[in-house]
N, C-alpha and C positions, 0 to 999 in steps of 0.2 A: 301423668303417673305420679300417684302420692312417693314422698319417701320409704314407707314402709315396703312400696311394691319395688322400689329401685332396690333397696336394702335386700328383699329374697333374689331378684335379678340376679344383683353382686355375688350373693352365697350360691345361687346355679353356677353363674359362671367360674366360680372357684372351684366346687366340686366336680366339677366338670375336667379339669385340669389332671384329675386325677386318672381321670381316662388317658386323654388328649398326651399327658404329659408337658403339654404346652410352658412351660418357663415364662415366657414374655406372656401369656394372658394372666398366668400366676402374678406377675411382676404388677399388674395392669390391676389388678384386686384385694392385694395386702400389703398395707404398708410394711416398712421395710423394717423399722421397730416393733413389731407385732409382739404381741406379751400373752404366750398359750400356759396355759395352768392343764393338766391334766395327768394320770398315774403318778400321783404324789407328789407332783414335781411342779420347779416354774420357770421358762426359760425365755428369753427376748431375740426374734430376730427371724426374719422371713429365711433363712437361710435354712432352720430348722425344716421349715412345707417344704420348701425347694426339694431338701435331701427325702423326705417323708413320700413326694409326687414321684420322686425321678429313684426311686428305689429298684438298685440294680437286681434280674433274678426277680422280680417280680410286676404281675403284669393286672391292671383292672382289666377283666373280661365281660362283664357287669355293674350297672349301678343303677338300685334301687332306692328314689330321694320318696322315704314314704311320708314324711309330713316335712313342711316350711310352716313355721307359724313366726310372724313382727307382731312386735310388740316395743313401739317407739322406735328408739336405735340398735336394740336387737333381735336375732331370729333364730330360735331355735330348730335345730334340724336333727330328724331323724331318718337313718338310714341304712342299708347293705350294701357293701362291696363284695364279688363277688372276687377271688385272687385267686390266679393262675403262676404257681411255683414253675417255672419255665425250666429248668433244669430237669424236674422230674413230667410234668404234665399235673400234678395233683393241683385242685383246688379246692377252694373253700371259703366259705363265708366269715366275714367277720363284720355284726352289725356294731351301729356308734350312735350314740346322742351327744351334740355338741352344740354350744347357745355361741354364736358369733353377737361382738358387737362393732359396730360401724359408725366411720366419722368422713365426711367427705367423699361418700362412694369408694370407701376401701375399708378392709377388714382390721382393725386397730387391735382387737384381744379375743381373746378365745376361749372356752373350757371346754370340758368333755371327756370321757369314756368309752373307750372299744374293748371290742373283745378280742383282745391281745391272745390272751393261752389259747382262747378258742381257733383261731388262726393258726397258731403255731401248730398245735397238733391236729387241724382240720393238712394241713400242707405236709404233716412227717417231720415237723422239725424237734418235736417234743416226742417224747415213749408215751404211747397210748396205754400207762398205766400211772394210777395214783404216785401225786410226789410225794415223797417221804420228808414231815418235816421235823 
């Protein structure tokens, strides 16, 4: 197995977590200083996934990994999660592109974009009318 194929492996098995909720295989694939850049921001620390996986009130009931592409020590992924508001039943899609890079078989830093709003009022947690800015 080249590095590159260990490397998409590694990002299965993390996205995968997201179903699973699994903690210790999370634990198993990102290191613990991980450094995620994404909606404007930049914060350090597996603890951020942890809370991000194990998000109380909401459930993956789907996942759609439409592309892995490596490239060296990174692989960018493209995908849908399909989220189940367990309070009410509603769900809703919210797709992401996120480029992982990897050092030693674990996830060192991150970027990427989902579709946050679309999420929030695909579930009823936003007014399904224009925000007023």
């Amino acid at each position: 197995m080249t590095e590159e194929e260990r490397n998409v492996e590694v990002v299965r098995r993390y996205l995968r977590t997201f179903v699973t909720k699994d903690l210790t295989e999370l634990r198993a694939v990102v290191a613990e200083d991980v450094l995620i850049y994404g909606s404007g921001t930049s914060v350090r620390g597996r603890h951020f996934v942890e809370q991000a996986v194990s998000s109380p009130g909401l459930t993956v009931v789907d996942q759609q990994i439409l592309e892995l592409v490596p490239v060296g020590d990174r692989v960018t992924a493209v995908l849908a999660h399909t989220y189940r508001r367990d309070a009410t039943g509603a769900t809703a899609v919210q797709s992401a592109c996120k480029i992982y890079r990897l050092a030693e078989g674990r996830i060192v830093q991150f970027w990427g974009e989902q579709d946050l709003y679309g999420l929030l009022r695909g579930l009823d947690l936003l007014p399904d009318t224009p925000i007023a800015f």
